[in-house]
N, CA, C and O atoms as CSV, one atom per row, in Angstrom:
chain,resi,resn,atom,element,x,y,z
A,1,UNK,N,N,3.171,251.372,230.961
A,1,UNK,CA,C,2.573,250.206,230.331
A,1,UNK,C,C,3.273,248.966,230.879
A,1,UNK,O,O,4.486,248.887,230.686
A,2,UNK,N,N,2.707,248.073,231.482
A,2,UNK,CA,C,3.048,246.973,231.754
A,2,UNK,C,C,3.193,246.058,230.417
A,2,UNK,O,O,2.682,246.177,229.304
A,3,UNK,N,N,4.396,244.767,231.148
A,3,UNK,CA,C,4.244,244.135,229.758
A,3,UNK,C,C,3.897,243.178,229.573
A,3,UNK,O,O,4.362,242.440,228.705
A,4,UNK,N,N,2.597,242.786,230.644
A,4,UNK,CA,C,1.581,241.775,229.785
A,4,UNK,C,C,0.970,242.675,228.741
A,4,UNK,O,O,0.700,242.102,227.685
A,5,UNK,N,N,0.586,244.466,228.835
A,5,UNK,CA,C,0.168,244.916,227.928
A,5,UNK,C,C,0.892,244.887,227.052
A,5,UNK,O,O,0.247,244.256,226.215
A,6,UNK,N,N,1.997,245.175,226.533
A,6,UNK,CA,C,2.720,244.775,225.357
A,6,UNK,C,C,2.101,243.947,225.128
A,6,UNK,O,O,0.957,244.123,224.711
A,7,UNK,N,N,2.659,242.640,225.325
A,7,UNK,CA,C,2.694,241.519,224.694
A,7,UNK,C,C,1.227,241.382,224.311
A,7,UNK,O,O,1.279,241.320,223.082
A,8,UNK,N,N,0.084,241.309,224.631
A,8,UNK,CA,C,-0.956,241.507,224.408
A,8,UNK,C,C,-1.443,242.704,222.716
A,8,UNK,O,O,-2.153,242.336,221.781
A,9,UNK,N,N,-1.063,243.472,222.803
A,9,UNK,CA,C,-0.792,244.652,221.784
A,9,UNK,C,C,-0.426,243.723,220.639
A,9,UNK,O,O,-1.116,243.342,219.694
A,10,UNK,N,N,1.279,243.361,221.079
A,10,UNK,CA,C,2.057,242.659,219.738
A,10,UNK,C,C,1.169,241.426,219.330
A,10,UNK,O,O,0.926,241.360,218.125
A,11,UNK,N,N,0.573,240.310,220.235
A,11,UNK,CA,C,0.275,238.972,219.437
A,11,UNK,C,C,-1.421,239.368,218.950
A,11,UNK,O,O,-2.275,238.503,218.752
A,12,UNK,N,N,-1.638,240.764,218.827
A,12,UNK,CA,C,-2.951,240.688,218.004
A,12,UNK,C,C,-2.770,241.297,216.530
A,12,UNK,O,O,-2.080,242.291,216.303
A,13,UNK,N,N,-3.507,240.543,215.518
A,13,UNK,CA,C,-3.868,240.588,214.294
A,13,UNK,C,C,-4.062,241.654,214.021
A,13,UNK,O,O,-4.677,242.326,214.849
A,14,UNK,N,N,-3.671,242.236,212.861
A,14,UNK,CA,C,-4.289,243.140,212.176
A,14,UNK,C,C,-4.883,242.552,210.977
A,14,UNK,O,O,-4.735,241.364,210.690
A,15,UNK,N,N,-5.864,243.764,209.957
A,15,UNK,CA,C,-6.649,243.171,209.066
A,15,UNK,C,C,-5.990,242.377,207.778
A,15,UNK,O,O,-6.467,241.546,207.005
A,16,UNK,N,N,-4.479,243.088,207.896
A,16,UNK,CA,C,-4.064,242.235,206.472
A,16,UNK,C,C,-3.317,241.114,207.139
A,16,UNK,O,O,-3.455,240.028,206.575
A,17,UNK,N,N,-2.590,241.127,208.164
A,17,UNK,CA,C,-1.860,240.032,209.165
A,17,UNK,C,C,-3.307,238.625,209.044
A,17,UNK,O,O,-3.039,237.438,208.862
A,18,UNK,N,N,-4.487,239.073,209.170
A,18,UNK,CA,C,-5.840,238.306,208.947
A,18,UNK,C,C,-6.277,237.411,207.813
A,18,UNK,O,O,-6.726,236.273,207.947
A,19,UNK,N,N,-6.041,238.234,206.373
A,19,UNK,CA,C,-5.758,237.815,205.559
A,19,UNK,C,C,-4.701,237.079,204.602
A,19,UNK,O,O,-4.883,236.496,203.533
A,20,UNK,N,N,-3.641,237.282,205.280
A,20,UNK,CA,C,-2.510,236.440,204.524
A,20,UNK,C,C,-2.420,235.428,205.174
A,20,UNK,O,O,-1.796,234.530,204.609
A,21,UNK,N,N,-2.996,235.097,206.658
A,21,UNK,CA,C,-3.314,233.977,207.534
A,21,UNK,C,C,-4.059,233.145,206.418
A,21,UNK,O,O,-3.652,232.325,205.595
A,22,UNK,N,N,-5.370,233.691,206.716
A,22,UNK,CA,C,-6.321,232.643,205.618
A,22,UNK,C,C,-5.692,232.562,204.411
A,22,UNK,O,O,-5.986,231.435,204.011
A,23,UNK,N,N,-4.981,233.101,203.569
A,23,UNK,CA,C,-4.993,232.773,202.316
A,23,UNK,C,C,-3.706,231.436,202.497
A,23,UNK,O,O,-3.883,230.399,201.858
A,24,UNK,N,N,-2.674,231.551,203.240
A,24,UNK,CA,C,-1.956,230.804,203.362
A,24,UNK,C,C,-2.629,229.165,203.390
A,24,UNK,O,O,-2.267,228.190,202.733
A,25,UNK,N,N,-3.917,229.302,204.573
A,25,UNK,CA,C,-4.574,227.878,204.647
A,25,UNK,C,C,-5.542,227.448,203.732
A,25,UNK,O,O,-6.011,226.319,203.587
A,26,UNK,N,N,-5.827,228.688,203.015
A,26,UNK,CA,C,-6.752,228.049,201.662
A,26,UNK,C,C,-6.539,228.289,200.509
A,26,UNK,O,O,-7.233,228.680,199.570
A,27,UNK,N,N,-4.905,227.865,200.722
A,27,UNK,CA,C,-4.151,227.592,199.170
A,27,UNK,C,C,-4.268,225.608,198.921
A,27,UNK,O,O,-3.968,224.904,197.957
A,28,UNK,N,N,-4.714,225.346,199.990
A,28,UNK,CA,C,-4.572,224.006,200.251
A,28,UNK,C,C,-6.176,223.581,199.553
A,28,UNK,O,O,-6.257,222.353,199.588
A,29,UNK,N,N,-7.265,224.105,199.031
A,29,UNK,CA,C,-8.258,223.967,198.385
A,29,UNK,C,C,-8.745,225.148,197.447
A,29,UNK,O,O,-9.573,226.012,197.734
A,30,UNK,N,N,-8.222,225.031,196.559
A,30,UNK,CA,C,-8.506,226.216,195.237
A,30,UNK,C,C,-9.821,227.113,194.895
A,30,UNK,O,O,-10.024,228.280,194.559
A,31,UNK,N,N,-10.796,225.677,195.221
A,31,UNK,CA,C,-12.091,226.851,195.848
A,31,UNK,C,C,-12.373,227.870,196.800
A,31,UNK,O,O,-12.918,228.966,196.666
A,32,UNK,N,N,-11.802,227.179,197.976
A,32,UNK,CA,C,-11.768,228.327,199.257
A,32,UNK,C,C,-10.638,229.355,198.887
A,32,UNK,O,O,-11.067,230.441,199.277
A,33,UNK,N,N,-9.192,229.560,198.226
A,33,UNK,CA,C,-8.923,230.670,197.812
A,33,UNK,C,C,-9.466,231.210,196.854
A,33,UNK,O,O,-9.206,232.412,196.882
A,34,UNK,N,N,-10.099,230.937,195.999
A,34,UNK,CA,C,-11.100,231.717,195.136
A,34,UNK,C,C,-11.713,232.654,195.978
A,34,UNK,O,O,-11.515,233.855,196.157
A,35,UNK,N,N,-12.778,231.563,196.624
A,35,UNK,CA,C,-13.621,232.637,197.220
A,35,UNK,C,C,-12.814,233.470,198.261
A,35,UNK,O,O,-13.358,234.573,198.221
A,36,UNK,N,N,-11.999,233.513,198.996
A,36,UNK,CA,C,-11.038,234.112,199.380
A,36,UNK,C,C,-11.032,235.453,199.283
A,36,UNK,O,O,-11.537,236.429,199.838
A,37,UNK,N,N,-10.004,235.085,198.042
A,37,UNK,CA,C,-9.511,236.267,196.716
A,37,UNK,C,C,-10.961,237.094,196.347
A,37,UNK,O,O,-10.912,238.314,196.502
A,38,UNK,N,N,-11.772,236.724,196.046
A,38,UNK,CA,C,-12.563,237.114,195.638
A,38,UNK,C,C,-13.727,238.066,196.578
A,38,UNK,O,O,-14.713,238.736,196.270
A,39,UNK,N,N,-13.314,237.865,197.351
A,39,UNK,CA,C,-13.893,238.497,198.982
A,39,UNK,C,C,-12.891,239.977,198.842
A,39,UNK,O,O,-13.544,240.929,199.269
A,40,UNK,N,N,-11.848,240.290,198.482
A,40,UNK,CA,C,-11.307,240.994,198.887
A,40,UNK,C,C,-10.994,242.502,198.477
A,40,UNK,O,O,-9.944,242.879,197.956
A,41,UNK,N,N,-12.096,243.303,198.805
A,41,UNK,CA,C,-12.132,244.613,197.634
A,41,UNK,C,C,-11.646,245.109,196.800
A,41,UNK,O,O,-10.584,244.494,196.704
A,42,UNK,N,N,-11.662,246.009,195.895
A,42,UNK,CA,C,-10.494,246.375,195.302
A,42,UNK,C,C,-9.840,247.197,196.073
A,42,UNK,O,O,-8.687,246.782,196.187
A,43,UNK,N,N,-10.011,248.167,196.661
A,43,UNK,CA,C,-9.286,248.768,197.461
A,43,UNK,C,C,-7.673,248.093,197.968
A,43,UNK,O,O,-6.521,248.248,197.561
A,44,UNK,N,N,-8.350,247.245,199.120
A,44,UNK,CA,C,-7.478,246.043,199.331
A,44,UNK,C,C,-6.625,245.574,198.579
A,44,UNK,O,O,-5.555,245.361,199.149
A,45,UNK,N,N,-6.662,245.289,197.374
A,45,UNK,CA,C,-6.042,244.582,196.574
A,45,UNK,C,C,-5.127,245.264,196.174
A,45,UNK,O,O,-4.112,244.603,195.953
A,46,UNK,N,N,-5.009,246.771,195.900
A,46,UNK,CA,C,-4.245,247.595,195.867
A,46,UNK,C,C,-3.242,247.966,197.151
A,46,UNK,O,O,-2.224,248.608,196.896
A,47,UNK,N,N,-3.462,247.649,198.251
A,47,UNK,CA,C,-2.709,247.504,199.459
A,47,UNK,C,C,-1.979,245.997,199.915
A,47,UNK,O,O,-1.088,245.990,200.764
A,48,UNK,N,N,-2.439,244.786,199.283
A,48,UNK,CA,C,-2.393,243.702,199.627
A,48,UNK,C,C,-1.159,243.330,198.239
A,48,UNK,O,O,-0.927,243.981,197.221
A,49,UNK,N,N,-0.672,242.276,198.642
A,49,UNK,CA,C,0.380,241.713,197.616
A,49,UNK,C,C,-0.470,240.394,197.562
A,49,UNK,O,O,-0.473,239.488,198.396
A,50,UNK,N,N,-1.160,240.482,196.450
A,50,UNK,CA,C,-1.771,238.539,196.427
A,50,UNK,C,C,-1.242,237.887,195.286
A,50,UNK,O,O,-1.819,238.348,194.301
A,51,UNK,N,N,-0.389,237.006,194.954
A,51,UNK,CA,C,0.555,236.245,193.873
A,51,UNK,C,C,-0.406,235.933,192.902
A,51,UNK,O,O,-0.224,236.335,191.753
A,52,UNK,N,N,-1.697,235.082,193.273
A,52,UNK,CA,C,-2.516,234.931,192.506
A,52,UNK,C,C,-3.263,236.173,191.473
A,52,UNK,O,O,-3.954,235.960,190.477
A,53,UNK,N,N,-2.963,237.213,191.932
A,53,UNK,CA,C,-3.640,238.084,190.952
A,53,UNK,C,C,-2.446,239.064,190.217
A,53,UNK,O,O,-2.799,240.105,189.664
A,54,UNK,N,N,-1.100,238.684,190.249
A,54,UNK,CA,C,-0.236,239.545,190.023
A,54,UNK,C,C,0.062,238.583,188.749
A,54,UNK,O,O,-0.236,237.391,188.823
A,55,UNK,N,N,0.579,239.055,187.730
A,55,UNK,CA,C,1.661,238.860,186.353
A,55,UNK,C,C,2.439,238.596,186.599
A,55,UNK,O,O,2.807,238.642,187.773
A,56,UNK,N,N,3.106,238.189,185.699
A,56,UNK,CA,C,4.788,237.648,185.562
A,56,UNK,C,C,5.574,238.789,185.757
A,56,UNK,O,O,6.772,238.589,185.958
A,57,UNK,N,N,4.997,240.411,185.738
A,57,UNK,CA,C,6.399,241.660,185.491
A,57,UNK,C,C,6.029,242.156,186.669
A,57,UNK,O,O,6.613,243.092,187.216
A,58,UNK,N,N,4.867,241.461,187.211
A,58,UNK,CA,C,4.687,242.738,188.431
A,58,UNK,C,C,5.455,242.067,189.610
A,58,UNK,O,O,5.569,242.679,190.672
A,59,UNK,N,N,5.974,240.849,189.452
A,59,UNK,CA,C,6.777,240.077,190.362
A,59,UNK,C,C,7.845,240.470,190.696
A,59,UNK,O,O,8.624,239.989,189.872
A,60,UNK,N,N,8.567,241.242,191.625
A,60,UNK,CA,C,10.086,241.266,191.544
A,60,UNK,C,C,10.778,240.115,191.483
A,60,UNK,O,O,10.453,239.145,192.168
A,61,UNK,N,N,11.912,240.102,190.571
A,61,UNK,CA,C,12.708,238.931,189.905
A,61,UNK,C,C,13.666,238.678,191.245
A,61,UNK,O,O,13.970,237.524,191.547
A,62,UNK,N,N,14.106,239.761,191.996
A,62,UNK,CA,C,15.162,239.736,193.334
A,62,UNK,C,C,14.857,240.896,194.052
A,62,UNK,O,O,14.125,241.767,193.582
A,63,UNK,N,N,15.334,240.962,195.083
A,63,UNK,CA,C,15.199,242.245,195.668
A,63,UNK,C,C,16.608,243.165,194.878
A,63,UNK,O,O,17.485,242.753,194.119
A,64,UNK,N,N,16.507,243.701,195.098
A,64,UNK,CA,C,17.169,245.352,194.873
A,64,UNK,C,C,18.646,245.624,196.101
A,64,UNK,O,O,18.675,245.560,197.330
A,65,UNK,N,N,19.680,245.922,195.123
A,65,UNK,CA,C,20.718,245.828,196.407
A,65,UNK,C,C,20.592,247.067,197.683
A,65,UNK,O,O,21.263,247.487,198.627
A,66,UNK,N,N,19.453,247.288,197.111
A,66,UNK,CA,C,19.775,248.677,198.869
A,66,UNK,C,C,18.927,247.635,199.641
A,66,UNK,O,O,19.088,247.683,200.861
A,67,UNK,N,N,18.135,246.786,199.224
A,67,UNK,CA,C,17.525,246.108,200.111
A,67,UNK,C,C,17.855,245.523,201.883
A,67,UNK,O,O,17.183,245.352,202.900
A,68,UNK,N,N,19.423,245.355,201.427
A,68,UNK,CA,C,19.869,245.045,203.065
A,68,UNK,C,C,21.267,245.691,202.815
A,68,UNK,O,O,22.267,244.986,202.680
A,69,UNK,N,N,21.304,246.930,202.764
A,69,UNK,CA,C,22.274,247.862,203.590
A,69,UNK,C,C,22.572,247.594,204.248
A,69,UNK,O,O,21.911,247.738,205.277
A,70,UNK,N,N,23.913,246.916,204.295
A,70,UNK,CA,C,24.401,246.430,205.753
A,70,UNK,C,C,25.201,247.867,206.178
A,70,UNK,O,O,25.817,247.831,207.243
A,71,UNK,N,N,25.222,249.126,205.399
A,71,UNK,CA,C,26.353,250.018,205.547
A,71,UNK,C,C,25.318,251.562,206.671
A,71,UNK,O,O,25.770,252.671,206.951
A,72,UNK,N,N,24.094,251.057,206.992
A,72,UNK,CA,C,22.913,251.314,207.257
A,72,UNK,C,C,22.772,251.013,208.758
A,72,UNK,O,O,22.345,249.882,208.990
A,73,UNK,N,N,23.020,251.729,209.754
A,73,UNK,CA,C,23.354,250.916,211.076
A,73,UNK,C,C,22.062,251.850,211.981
A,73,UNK,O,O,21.936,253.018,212.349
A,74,UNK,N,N,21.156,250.456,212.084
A,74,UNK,CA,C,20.325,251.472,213.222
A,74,UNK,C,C,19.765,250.565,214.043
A,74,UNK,O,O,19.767,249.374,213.733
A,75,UNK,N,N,19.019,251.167,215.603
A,75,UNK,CA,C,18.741,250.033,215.977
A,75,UNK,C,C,17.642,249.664,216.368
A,75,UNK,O,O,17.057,250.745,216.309
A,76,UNK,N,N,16.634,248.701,216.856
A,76,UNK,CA,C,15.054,248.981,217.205
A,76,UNK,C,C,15.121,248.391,218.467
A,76,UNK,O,O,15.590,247.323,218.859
A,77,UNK,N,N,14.385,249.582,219.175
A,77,UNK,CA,C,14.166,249.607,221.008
A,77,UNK,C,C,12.206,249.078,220.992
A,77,UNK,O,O,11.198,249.280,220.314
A,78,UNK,N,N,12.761,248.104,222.582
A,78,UNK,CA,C,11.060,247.988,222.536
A,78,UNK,C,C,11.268,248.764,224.124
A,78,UNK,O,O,10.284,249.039,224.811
């Protein structure tokens, strides 16, 4: 694999990478995240983290200390 193919691979979107795009730019007009949000199956919604449709408990308050194991040593090859 050459690595214009990489790079090509890495800077494309996936479907939820798609959606947290848009929702980011149409937090800036409350209608267009409506309809947004409202576009977005249930399915989805169950895979997706959207703030707007989550509660106050379903929020984590902090992350969790295993969160960054620094005692956890590994490494990522491209």
């Amino acid at each position: 694999m050459e690595s214009s193919d990489v790079y090509r691979l890495l800077s494309q979107y996936n479907e939820q990478e798609l959606f947290y795009r848009d929702l980011f730019f149409s937090r800036k007009n409350s209608e267009k995240c409506r309809k947004l949000i409202e576009s977005v199956s249930a399915f989805s919604r169950r895979q997706l983290i959207i703030p707007e449709l989550q509660t106050e408990s379903q929020r984590p308050s902090r992350f969790g200390d295993d969160f960054l194991d620094t005692k956890i040593h590994k490494n990522v090859y491209l």
